[in-house]
C-alpha positions in Angstrom: 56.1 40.4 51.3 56.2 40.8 55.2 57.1 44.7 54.4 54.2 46.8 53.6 54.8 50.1 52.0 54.0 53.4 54.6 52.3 56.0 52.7 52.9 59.2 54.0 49.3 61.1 55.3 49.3 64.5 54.7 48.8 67.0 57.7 48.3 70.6 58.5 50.8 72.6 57.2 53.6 73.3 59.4 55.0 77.1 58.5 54.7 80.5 59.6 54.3 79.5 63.5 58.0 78.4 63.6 59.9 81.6 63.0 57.6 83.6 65.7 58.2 80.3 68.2 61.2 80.9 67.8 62.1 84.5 68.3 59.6 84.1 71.3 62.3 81.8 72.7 65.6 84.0 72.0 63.5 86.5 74.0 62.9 84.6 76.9 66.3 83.1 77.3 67.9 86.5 76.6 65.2 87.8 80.0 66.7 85.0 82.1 70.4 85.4 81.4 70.1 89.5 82.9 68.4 88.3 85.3 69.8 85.4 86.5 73.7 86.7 85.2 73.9 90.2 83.6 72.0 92.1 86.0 73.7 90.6 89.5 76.6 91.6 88.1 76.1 95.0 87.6 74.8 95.8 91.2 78.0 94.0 92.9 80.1 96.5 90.2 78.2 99.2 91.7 78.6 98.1 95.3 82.2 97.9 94.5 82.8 101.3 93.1 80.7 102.6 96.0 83.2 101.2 99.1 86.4 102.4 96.5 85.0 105.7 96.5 84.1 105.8 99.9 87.5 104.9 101.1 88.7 106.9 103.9 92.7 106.9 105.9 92.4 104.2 108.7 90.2 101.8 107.0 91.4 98.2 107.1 91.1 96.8 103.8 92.4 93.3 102.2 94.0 93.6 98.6 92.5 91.2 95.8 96.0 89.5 96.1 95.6 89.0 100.0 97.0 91.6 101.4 95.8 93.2 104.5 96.2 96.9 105.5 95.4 100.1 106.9 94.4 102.8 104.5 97.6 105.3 105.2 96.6 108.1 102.6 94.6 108.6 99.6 97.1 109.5 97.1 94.5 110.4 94.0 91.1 108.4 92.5 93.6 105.7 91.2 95.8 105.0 94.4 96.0 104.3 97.7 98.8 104.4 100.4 98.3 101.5 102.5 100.2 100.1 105.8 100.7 96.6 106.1 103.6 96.4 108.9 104.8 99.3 111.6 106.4 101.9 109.3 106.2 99.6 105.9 103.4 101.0 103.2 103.0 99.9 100.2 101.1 102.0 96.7 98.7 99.9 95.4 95.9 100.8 93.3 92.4 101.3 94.5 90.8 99.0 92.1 92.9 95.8 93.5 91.0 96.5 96.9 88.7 93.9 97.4 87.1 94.7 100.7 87.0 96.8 103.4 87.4 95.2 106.7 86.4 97.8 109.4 86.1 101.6 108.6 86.6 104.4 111.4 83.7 106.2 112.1 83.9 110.2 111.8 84.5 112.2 114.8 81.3 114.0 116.4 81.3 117.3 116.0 79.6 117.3 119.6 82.9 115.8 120.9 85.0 119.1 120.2 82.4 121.3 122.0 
């Protein structure tokens, strides 16, 4: 016959090196998903909480659904009074605020004196 018959060679074993391989790689992928996804994320959720909370009447702003507006009144840690048009204002919750545009700097105390 053309077809010789392959006889298997036996190797090294091949156990016990597999199971720590491969926790060494769920490691390692977990470390680049926080830093490449997790951990990004959580500074532009603290950014974000920082300008809501540092929202102050006569800030522009622009709404996550496109609205722009001056900040009218802060109503409570939930809600905002904005102005969009002369005399029109509108409730919308702070969350929904997606940027601040220009904020008004605070008067000097030096100017009073």
């Amino acid at each position: 016959m053309l077809i010789s018959t392959a006889w298997a060679q036996s190797g090294g074993a091949a156990g016990g090196g597999g199971l720590m391989q491969t926790i060494i790689m769920m490691v390692l992928i977990f470390g680049v998903f926080y830093f490449l996804m997790i951990r990004p994320q959580q500074k532009k959720v603290k950014a974000h909480r920082e300008m809501i909370s540092a929202l102050r009447r006569g800030d522009k702003v622009v709404t996550a659904g496109g609205i722009y507006g001056t900040v009218a009144k802060v109503t409570n840690e939930a809600e905002v009074a904005l102005e969009i048009a002369d005399g029109v204002r509108v409730r919308v919750a702070r969350g929904t605020i997606s940027e601040v545009i220009s904020k008004i700097e605070p008067a000097n105390d030096t100017a009073k004196k």
